[in-house]
Jmol script that loads the backbone (N, CA, C; Angstrom):
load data "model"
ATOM      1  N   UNK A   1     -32.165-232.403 -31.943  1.00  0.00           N
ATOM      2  CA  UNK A   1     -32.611-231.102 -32.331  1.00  0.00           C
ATOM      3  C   UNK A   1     -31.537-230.047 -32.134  1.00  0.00           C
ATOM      4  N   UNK A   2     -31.743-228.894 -32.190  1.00  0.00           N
ATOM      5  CA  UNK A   2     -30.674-227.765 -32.690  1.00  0.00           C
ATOM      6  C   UNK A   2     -30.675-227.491 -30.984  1.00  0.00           C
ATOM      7  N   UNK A   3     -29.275-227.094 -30.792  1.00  0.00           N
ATOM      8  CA  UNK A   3     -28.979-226.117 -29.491  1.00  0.00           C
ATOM      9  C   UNK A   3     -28.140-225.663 -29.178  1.00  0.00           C
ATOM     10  N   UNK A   4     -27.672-224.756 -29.044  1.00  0.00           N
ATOM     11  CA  UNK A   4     -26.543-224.199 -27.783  1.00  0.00           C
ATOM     12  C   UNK A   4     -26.367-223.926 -26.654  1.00  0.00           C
ATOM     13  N   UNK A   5     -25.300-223.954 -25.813  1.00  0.00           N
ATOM     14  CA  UNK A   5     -25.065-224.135 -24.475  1.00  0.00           C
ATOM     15  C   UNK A   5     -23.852-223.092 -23.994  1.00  0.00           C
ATOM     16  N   UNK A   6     -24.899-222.315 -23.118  1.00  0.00           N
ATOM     17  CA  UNK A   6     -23.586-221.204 -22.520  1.00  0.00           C
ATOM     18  C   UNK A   6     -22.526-221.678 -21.513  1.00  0.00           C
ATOM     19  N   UNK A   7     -21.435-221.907 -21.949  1.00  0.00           N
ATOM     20  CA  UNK A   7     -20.468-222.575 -21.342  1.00  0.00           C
ATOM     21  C   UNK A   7     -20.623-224.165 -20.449  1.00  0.00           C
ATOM     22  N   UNK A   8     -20.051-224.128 -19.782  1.00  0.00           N
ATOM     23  CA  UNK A   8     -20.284-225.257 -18.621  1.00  0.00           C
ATOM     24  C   UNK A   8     -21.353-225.355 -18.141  1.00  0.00           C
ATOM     25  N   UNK A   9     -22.480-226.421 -18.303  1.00  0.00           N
ATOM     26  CA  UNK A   9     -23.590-226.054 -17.243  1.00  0.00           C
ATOM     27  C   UNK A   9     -24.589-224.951 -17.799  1.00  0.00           C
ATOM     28  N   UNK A  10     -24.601-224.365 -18.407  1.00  0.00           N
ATOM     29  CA  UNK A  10     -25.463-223.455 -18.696  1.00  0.00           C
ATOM     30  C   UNK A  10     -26.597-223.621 -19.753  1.00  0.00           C
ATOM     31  N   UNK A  11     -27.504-222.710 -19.471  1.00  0.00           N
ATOM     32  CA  UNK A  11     -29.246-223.172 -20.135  1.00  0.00           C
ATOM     33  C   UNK A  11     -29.141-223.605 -21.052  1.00  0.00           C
ATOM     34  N   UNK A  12     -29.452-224.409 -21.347  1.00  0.00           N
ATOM     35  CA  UNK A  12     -29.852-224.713 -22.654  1.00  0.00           C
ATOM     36  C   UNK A  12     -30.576-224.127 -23.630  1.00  0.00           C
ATOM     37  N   UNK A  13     -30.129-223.916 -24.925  1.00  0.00           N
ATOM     38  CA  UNK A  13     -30.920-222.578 -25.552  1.00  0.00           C
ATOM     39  C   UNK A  13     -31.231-223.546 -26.956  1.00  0.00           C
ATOM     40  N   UNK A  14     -32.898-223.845 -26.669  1.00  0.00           N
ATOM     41  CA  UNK A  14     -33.724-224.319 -27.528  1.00  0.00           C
ATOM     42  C   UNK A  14     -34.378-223.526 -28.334  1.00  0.00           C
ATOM     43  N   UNK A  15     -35.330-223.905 -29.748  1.00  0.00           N
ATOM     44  CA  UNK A  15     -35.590-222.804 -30.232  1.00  0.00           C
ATOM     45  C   UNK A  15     -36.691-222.054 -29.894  1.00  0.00           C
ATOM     46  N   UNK A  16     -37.793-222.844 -28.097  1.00  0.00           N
ATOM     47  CA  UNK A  16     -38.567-222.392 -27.563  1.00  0.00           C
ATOM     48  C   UNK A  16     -37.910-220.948 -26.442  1.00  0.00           C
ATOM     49  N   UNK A  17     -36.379-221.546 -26.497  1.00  0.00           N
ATOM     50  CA  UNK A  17     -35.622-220.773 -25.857  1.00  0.00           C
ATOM     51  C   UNK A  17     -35.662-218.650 -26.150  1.00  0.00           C
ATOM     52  N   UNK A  18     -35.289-219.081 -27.516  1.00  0.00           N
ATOM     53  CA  UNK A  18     -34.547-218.419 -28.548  1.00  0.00           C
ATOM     54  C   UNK A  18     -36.403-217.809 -28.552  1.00  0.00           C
ATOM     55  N   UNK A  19     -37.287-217.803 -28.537  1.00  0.00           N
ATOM     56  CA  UNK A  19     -38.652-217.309 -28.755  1.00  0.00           C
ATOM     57  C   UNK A  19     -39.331-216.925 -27.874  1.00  0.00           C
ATOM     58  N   UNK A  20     -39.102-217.794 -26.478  1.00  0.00           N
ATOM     59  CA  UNK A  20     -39.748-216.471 -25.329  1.00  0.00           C
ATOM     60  C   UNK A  20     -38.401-215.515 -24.500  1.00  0.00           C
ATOM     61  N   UNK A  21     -37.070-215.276 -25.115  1.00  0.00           N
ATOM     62  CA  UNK A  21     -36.335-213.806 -25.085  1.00  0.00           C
ATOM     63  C   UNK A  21     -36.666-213.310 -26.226  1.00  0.00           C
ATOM     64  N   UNK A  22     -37.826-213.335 -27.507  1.00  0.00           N
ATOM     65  CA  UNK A  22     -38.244-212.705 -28.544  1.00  0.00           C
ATOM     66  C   UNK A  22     -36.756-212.663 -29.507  1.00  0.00           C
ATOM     67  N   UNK A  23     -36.027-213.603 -30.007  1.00  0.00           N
ATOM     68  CA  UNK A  23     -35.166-213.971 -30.341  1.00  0.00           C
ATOM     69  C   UNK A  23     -35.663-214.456 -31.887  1.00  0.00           C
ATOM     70  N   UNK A  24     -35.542-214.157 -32.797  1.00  0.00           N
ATOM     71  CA  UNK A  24     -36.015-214.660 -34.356  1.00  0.00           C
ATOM     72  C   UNK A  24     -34.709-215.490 -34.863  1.00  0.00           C
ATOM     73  N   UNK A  25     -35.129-216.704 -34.855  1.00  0.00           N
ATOM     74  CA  UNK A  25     -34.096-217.727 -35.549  1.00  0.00           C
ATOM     75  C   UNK A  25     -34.664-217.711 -37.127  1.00  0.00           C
ATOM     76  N   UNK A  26     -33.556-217.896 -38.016  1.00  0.00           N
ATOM     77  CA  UNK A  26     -34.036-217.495 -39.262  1.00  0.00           C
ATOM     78  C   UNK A  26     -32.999-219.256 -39.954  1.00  0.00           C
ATOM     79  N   UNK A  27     -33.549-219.721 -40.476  1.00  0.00           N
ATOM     80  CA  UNK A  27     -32.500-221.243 -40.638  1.00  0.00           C
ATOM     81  C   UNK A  27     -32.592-220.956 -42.463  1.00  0.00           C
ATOM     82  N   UNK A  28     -31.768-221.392 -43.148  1.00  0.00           N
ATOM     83  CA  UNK A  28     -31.018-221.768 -44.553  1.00  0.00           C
ATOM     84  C   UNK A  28     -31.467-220.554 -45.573  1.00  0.00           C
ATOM     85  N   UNK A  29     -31.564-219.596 -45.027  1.00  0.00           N
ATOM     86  CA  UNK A  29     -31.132-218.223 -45.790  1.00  0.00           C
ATOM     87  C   UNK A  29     -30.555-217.244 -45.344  1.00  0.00           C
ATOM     88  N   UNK A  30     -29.125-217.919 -46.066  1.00  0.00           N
ATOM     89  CA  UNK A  30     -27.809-217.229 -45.760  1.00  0.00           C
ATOM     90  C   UNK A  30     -27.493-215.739 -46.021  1.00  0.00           C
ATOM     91  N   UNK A  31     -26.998-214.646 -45.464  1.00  0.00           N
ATOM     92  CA  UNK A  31     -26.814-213.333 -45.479  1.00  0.00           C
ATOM     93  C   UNK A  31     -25.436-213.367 -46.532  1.00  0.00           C
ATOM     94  N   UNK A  32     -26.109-212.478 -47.598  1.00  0.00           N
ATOM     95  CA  UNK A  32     -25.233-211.979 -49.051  1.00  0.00           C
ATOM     96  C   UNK A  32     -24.633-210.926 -48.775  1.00  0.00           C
ATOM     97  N   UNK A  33     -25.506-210.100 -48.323  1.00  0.00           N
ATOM     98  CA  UNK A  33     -24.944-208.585 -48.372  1.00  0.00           C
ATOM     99  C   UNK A  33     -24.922-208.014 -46.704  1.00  0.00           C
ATOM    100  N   UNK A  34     -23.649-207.112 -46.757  1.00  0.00           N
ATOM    101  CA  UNK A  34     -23.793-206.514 -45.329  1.00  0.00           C
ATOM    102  C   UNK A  34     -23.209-204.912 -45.585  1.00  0.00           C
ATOM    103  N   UNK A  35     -24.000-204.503 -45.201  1.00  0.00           N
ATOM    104  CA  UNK A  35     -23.888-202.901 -45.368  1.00  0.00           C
ATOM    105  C   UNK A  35     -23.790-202.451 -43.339  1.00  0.00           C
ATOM    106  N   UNK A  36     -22.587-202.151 -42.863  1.00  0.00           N
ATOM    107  CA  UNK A  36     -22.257-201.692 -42.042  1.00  0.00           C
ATOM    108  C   UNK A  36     -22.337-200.434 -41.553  1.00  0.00           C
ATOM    109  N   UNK A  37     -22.075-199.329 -42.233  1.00  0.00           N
ATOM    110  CA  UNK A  37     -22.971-198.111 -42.482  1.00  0.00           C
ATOM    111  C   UNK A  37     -24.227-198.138 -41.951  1.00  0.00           C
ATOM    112  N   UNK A  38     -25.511-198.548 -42.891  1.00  0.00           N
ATOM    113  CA  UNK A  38     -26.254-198.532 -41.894  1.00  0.00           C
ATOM    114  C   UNK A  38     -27.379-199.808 -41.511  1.00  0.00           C
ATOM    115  N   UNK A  39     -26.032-200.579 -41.079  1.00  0.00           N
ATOM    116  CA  UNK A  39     -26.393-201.641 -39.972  1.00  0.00           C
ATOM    117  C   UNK A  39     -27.489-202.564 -40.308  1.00  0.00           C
ATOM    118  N   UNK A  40     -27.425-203.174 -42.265  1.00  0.00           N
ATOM    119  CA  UNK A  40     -28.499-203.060 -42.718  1.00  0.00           C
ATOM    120  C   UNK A  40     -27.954-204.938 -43.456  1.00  0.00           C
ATOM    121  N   UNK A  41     -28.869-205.918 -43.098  1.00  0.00           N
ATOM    122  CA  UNK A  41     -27.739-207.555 -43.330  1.00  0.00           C
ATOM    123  C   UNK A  41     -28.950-207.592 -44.710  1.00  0.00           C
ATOM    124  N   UNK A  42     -28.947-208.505 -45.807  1.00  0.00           N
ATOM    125  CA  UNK A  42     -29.768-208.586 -46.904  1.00  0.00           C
ATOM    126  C   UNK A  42     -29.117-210.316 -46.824  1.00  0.00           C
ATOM    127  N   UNK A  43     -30.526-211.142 -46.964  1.00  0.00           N
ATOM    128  CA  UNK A  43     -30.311-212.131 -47.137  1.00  0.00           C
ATOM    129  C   UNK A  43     -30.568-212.976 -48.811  1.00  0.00           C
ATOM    130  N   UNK A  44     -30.169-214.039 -48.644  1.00  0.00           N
ATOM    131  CA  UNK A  44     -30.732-214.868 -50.014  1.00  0.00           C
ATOM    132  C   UNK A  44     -31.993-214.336 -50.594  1.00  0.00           C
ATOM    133  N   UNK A  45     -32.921-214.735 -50.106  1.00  0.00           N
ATOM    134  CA  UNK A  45     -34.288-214.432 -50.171  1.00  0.00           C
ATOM    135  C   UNK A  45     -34.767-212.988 -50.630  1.00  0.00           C
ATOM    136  N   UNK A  46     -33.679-212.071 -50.515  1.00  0.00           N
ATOM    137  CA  UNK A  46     -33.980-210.509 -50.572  1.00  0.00           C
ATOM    138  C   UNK A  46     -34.169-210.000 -48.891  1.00  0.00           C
ATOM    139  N   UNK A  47     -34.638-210.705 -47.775  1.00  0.00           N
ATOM    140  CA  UNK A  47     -34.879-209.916 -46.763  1.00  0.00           C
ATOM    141  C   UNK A  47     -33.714-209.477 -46.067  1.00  0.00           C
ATOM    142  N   UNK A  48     -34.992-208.138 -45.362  1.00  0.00           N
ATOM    143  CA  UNK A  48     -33.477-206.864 -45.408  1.00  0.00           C
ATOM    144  C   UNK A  48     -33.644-207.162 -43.491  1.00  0.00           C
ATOM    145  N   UNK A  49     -33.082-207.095 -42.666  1.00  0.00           N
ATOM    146  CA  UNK A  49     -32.609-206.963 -41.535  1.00  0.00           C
ATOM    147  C   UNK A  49     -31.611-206.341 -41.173  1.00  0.00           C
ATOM    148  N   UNK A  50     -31.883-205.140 -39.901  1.00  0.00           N
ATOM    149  CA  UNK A  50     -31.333-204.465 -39.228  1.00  0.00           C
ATOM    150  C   UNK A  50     -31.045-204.795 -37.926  1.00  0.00           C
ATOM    151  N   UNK A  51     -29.767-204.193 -37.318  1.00  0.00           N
ATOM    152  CA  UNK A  51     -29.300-204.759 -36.292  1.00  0.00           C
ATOM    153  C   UNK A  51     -28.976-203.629 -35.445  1.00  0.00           C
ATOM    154  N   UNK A  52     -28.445-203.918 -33.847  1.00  0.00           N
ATOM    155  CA  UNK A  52     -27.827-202.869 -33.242  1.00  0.00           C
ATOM    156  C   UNK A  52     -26.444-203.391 -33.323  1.00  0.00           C
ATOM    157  N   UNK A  53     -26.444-204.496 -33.139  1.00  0.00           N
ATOM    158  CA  UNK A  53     -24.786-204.675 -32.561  1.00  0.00           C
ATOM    159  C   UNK A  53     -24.845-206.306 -33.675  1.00  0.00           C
ATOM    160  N   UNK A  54     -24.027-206.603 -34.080  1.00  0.00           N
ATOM    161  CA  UNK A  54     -24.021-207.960 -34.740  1.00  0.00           C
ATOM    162  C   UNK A  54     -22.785-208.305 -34.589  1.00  0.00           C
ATOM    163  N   UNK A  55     -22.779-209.919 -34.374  1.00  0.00           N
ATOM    164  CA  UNK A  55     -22.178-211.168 -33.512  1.00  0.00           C
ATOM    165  C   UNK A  55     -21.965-211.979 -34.973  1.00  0.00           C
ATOM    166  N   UNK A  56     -20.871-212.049 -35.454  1.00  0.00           N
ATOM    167  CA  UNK A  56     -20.503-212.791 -36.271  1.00  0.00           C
ATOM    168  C   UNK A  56     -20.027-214.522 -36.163  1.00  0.00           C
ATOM    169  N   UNK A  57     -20.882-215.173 -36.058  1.00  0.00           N
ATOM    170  CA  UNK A  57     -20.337-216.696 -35.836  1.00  0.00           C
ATOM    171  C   UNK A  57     -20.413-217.730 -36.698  1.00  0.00           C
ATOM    172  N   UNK A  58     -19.250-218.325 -37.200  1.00  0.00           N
ATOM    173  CA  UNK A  58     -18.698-219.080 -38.025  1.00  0.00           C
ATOM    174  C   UNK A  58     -18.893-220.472 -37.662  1.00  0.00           C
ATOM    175  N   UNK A  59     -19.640-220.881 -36.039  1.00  0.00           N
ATOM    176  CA  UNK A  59     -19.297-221.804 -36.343  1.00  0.00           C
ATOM    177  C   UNK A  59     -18.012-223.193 -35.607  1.00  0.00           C
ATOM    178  N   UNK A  60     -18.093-224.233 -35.277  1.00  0.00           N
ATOM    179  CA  UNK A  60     -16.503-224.557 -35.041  1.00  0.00           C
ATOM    180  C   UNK A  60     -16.935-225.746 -34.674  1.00  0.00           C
ATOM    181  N   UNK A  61     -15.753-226.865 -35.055  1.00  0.00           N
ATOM    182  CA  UNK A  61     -15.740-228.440 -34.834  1.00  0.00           C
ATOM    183  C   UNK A  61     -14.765-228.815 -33.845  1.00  0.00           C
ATOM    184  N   UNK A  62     -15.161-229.454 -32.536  1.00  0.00           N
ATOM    185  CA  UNK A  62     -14.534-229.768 -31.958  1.00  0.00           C
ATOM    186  C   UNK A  62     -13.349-230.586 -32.345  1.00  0.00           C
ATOM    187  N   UNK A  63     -12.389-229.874 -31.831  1.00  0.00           N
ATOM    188  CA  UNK A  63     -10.843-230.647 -31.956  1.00  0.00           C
ATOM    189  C   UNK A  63     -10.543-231.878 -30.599  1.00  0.00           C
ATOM    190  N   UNK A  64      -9.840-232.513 -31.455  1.00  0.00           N
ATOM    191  CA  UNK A  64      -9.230-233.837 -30.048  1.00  0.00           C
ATOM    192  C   UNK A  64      -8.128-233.898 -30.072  1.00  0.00           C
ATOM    193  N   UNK A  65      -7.334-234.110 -28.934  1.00  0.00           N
ATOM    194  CA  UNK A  65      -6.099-234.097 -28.859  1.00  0.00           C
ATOM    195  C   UNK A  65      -5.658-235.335 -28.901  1.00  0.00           C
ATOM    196  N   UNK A  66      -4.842-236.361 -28.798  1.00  0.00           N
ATOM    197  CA  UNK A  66      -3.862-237.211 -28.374  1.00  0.00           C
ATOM    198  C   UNK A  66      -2.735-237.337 -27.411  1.00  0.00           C
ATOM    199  N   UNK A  67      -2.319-238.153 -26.580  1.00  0.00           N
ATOM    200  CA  UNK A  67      -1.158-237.575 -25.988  1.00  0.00           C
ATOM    201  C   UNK A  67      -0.658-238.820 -26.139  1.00  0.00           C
ATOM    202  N   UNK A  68       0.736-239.257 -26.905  1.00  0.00           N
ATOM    203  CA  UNK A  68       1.133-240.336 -26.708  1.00  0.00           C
ATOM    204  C   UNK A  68       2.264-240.345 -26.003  1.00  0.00           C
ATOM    205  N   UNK A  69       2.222-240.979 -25.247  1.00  0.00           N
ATOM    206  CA  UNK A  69       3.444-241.343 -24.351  1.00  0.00           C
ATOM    207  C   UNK A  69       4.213-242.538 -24.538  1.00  0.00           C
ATOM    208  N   UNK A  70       5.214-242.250 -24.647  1.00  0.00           N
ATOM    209  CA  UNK A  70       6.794-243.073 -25.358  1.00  0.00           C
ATOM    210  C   UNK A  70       7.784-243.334 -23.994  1.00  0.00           C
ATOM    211  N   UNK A  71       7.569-244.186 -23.678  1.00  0.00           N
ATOM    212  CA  UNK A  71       8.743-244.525 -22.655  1.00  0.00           C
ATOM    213  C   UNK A  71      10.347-245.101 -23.037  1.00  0.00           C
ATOM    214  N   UNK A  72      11.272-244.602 -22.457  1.00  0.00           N
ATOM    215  CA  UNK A  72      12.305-244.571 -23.380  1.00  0.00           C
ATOM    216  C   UNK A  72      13.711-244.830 -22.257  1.00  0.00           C
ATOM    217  N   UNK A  73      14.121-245.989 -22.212  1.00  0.00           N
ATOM    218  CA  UNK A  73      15.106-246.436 -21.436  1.00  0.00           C
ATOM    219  C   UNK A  73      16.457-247.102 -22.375  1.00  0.00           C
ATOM    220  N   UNK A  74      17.369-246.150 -21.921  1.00  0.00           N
ATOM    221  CA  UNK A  74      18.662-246.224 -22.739  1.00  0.00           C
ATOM    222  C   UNK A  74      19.394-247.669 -21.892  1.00  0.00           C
ATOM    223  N   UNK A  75      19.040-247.959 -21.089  1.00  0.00           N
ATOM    224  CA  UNK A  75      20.235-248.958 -20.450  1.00  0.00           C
ATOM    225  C   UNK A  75      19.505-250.444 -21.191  1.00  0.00           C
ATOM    226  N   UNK A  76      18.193-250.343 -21.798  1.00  0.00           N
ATOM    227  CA  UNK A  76      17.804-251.975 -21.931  1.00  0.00           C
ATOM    228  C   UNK A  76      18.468-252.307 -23.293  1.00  0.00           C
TER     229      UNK A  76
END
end "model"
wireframe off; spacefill off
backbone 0.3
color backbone group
């Protein structure tokens, strides 16, 4: 199921989570229009939502690193 996690260790934020801080999760209608002025997001659907402060998140796929280590002896 869907979740996020505030850093290390931290709550788990389910969408029972996200509903008793009165939190409105809105899923696959994406925001078209954004009028900054006055603070006003318009989605697919036509619905209009207002904000105080808005958190723009894109999103992100964990990256992996490699480390290869090459051992390297000139005398053999």
């Amino acid at each position: 199921g869907f979740h996020t996690c505030v850093g290390s260790g931290g709550e788990r934020q389910t969408a029972e989570w996200y509903k008793e801080k009165g939190i409105e999760m809105i899923y696959e209608d994406p925001v078209t229009e954004t009028d900054f002025e006055s603070k006003t997001l318009t989605t697919q659907s036509g619905k209009q939502l207002k904000y105080g402060s808005l958190i723009i998140s894109t999103g992100c796929i964990a990256s992996r690193y490699y480390l290869l280590l090459l051992t390297f002896n000139p005398l053999v």
